[in-house]
NUMAR-767208 format. One record per residue (C-alpha): residue in one letter; x, y, z. Coordinates in steps of 0.02 Angstrom, whole numbers, padded with zeros to 5 digits, always signed. Layout:
BEGIN
AXYZ ...
# end
This chain:
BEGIN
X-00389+00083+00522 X-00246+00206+00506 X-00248+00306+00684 X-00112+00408+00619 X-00223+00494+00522 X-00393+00419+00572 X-00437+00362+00388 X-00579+00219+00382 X-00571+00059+00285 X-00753+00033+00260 X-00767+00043+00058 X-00627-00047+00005 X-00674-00133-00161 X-00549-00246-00263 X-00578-00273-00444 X-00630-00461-00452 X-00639-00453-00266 X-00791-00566-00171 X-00831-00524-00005 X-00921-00666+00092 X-00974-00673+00275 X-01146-00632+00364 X-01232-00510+00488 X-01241-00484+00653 X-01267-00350+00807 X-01199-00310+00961 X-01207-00186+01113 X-01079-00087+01190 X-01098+00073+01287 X-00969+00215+01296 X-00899+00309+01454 X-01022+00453+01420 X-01145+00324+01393 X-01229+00378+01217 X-01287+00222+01142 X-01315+00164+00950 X-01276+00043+00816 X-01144+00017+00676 X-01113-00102+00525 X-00955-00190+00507 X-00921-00248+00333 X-00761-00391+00361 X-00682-00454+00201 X-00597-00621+00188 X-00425-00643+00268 X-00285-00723+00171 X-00183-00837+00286 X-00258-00770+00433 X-00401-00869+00575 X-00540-00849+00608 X-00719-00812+00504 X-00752-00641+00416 X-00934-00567+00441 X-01022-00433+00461 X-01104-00366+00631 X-01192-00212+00701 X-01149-00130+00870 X-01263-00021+00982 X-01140+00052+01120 X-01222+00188+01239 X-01170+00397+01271 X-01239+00466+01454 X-01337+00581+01358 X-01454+00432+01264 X-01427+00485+01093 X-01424+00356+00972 X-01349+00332+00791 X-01287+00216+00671 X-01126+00182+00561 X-01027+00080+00464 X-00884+00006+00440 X-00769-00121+00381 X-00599-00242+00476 X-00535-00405+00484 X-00566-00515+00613 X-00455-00487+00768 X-00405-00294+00729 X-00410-00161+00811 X-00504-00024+00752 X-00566+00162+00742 X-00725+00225+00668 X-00825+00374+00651 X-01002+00402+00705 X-01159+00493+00617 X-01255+00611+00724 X-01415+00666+00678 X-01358+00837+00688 X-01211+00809+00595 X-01097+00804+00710 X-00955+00657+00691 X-00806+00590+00818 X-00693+00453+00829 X-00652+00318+00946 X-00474+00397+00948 X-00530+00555+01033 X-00526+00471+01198 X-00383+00362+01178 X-00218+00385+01292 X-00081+00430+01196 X+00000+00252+01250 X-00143+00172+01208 X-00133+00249+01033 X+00034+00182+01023 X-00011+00010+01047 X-00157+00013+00940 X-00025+00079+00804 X+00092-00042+00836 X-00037-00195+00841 X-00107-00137+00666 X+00077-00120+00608 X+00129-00289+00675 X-00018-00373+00581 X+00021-00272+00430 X+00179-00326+00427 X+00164-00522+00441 X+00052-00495+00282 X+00179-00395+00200 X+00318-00535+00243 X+00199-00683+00181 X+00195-00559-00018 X+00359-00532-00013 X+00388-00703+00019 X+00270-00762-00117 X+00344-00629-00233 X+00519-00687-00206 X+00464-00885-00228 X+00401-00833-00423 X+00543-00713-00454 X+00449-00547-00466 X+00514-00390-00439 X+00384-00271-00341 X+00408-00066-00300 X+00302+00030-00206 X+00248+00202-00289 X+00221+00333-00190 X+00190+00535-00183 X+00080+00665-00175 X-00064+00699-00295 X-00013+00742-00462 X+00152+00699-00446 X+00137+00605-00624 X+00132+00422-00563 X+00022+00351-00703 X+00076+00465-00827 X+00253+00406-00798 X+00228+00203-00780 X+00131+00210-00932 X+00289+00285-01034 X+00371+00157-00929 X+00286+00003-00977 X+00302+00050-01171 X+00479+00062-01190 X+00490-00100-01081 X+00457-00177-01234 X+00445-00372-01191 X+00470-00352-00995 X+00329-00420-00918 X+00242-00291-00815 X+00085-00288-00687 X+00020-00160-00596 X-00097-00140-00432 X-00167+00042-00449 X-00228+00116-00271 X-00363+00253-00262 X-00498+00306-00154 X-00639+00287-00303 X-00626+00261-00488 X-00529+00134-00601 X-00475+00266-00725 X-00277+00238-00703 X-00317+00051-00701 X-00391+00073-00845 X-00255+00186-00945 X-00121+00052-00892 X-00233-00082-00952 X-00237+00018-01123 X-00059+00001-01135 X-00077-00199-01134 X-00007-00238-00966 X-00130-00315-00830 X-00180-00198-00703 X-00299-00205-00557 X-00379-00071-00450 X-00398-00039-00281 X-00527+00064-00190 X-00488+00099-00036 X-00627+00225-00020 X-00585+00331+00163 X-00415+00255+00148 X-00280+00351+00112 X-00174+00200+00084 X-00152+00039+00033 X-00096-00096+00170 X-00028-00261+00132 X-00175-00367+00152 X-00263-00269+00008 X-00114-00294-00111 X-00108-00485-00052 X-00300-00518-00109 X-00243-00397-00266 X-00111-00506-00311 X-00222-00682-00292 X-00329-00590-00438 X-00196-00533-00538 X-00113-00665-00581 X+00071-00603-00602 X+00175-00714-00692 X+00333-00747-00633 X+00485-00673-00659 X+00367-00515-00671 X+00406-00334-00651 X+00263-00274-00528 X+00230-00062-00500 X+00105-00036-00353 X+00056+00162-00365 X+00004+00176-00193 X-00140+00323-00159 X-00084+00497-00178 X-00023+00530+00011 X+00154+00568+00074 X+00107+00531+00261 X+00017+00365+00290 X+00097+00236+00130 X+00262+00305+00229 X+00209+00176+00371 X+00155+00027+00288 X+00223-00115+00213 X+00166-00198+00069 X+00291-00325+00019 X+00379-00226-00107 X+00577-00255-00129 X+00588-00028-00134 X+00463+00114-00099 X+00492+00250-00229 X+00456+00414-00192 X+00398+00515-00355 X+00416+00732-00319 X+00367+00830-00481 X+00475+00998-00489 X+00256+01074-00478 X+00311+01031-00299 X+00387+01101-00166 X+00569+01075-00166 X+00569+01069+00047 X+00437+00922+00026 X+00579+00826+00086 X+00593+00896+00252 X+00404+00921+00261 X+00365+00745+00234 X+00520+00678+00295 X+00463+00482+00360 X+00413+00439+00171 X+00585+00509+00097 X+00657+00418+00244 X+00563+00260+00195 X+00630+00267+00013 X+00754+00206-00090 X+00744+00285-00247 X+00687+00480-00279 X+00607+00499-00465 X+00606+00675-00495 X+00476+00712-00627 X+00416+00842-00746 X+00599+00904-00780 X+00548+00962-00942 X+00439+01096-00856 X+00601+01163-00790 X+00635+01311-00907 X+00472+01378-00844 X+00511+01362-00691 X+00585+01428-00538 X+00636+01268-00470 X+00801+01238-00379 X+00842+01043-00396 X+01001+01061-00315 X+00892+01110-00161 X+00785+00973-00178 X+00908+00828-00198 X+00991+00909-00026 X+00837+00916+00056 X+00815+00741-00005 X+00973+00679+00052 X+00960+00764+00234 X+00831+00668+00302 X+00894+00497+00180 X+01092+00530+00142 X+01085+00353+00054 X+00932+00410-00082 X+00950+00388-00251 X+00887+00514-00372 X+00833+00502-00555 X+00791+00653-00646 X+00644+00594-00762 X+00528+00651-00886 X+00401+00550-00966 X+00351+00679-01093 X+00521+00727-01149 X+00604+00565-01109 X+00757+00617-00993 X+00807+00480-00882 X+00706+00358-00948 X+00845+00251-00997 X+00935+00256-00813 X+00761+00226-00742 X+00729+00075-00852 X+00897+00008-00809 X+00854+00024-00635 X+00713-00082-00658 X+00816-00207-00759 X+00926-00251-00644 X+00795-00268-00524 X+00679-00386-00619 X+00887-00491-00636 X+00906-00481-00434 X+00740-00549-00398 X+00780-00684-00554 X+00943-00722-00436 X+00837-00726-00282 X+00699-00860-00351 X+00848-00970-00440 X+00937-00955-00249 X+00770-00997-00161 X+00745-01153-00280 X+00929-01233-00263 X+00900-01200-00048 X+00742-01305-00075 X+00813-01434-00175 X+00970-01438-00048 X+00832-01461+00083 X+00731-01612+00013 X+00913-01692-00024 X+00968-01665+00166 X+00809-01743+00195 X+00798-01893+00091 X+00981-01940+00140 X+00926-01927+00326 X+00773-02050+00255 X+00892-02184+00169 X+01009-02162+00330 X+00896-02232+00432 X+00821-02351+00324 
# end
């Protein structure tokens, strides 16, 4: 659960994805002491304890009223959720949380987050992939743009994970291009986190020494936040966009390495000032990199590709480094072995 912005997690659906557990219900009452019941759906945790399942909950309002929702989490997180009324009416857990409390919910989501995001990023590293984190607004171009991408590739082997609260249809226009592609759900969501991309990337299959794009969901706020595993987050803003977006959204510019500005061919139609938006850029992230990119008239393509080039070569050095500290490892130890021997 995201209490930044209060988005829910319970219809997230991976392509290939099996979710196993069972049900059961529970009783809790609230302070106002309105009771009733809710579904959670839990989907299997990768290297985590514990069993997943499923289970109701009946907690209590003074009042007596009683209602039902669902929802989906892991086992040991801390959640919020949102509640049916009969008459329509809906509130969330978070509404009567202390601001610290918030806080520490936040940071206990973000801690577990984050030791899935280290265990990708160390699996990515071990098979020499190179992973970036996509990220912008709606309409910003994303798919339109990594499909351009992946064709003048040529050879490079490229996977993407494709986030989106319903449908498969960008999954299914990079799979048209030839490279693999999975899709992500996340239903309420208004990101991905890292667990989803871990149980992504156990169906995908990504061979190694892989270039891997992850177009997060269309949201400048939340995918600021969370980590996924990826070696960059790259921030896509369309010249269609405000050139303050920057400064608006300034924790995902922040967050980023690279800027693609996109659409530049739709410049002479334009009143767009990219000086303005490269400063505003640069204020709140003075060490951003921007690429001024077009995927329809091909402008930057070739400094964007060799961005990616050399990336897909540093994680190459990475794995080759990670093998040789391995193999310096096992030699330490069998020399310890025959030392005592």
């Amino acid at each position: 659960m995201c209490v930044t912005c209060g988005c829910g997690e319970g219809e997230v659906q991976i392509e290939g994805a099996q979710v196993n557990g069972h049900v059961h219900v529970h009783v809790h009452t609230h302070g106002d002491g309105v009771q009733h019941s809710h579904t959670h759906a839990h989907t299997d945790e990768h290297a985590a304890p514990g069993p997943t399942h499923l289970h109701e909950h009946e907690p209590g309002h003074a009042d007596g009223t009683q209602h039902t929702h669902t929802h989906t989490h892991t086992p040991d997180a801390t959640h919020e959720h949102e509640h049916d009324f009969a008459d329509g009416a809906a509130h969330s857990h978070a509404a009567g949380v202390t601001p610290a409390r918030r806080v520490q919910i936040e940071q206990d989501i973000l801690a577990k987050n984050n030791a899935y995001a280290s265990a990708n990023r160390q699996a990515l590293t071990e098979r020499g992939i190179f992973a970036l984190n996509l990220v912008s607004s709606p309409g910003s171009g994303k798919t339109t743009l990594l499909c351009k991408t992946i064709a003048l590739l040529g050879d490079q082997p490229v996977a993407v994970i494709e986030g989106d609260q319903q449908t498969s249809q960008d999954a299914d226009r990079i799979r048209a291009t030839g490279a693999p592609a999975i899709q992500i759900n996340t239903g309420k969501g208004c990101h991905l986190d890292a667990h989803m991309v871990g149980h992504a990337l156990e169906q995908l299959n990504v061979p190694s020494g892989a270039l891997l794009l992850i177009e997060n969901v269309g949201n400048l706020v939340c995918p600021a936040a969370f980590d996924l595993g990826e070696a960059h987050k790259v921030v896509i803003l369309s010249v269609t966009e405000g050139e303050d977006k920057p400064i608006k959204y300034p924790d995902m510019f922040r967050a980023a390495s690279l800027m693609l500005l996109n659409k530049v061919d739709l410049l002479p139609h334009l009143s767009y000032d990219v000086d303005a938006a490269i400063a505003f850029a640069r204020r709140v992230n003075p060490a951003i990199r921007v690429i001024q990119v077009s995927a329809t008239s091909g402008q930057g393509m070739d400094e964007w590709l060799t961005y990616l080039r050399a990336g897909v070569a540093r994680a190459a050095a990475a794995q080759q480094q990670t093998v040789a500290s391995l193999k310096a490892q096992v030699a330490a130890l069998q020399a310890q072995l025959q030392a005592r021997a």
